[in-house]
matplotlib code that plots the C-alpha trace (Angstrom):
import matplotlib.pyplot as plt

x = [-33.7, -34.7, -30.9, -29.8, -31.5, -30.6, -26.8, -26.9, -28.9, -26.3, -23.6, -24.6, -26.0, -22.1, -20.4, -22.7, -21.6, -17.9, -18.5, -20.3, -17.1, -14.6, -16.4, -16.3, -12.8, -12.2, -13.7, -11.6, -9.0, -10.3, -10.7, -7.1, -5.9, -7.8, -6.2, -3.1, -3.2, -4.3, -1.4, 1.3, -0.5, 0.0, 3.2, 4.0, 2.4, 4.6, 7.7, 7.0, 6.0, 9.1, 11.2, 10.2, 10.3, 14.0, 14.5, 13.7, 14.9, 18.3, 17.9, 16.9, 19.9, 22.7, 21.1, 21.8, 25.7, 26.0, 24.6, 26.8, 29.8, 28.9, 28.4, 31.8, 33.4, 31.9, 33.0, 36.5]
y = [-58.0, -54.5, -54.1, -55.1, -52.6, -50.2, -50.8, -50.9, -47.1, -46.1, -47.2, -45.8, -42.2, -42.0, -43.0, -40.3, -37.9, -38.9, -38.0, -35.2, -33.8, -35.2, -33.2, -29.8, -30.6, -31.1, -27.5, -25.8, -27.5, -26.2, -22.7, -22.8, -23.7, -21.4, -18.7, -19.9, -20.1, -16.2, -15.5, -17.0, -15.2, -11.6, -12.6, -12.9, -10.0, -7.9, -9.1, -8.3, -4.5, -4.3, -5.3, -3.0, -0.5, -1.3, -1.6, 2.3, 3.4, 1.7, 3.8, 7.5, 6.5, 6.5, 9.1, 11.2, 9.9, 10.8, 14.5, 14.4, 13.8, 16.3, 18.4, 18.2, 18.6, 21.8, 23.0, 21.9]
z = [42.3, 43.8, 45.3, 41.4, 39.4, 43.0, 42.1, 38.2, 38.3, 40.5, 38.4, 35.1, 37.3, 38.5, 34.8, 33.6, 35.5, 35.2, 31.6, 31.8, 34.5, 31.6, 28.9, 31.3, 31.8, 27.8, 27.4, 29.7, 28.0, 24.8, 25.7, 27.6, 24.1, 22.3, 24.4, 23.9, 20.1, 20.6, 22.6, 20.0, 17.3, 18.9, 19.9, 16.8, 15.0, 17.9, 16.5, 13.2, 13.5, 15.8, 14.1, 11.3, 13.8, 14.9, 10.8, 10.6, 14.2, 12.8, 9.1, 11.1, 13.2, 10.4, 8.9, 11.6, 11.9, 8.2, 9.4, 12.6, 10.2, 7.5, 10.0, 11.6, 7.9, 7.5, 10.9, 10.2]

ax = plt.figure().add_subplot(projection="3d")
ax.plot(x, y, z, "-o")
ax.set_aspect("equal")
plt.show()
């Protein structure tokens, strides 16, 4: 009877610290995810204000060819 209610404490002190591992593990992989979702995000926003930046790097560029050419009329 003793060895019974030994082996069935036992039992259930193990299981609840299988869970209690399981839920550590489930916020690690909670906070892995929450970084990750972060990550994408920025990534993201990045693109975006470069490619506006390329988008006016690319304008200022012809500009100046239009200068360049103008300029080389005038010399001519």
């Amino acid at each position: 009877m003793v060895a019974e209610t030994l082996l069935l404490n036992t039992s259930t002190e193990t299981l609840e610290e299988a869970i209690i591992q399981i839920g550590h593990i489930g916020n690690w992989l909670e906070a892995i995810g929450i970084i990750i979702i972060i990550w994408i995000i920025y990534t993201i926003v990045e693109l975006i204000i470069s490619r506006k930046r390329y988008k006016k790097l690319k304008l200022i560029l012809e500009k100046i060819e239009t200068i360049e050419t103008k300029i080389d009329k005038i010399k001519k």
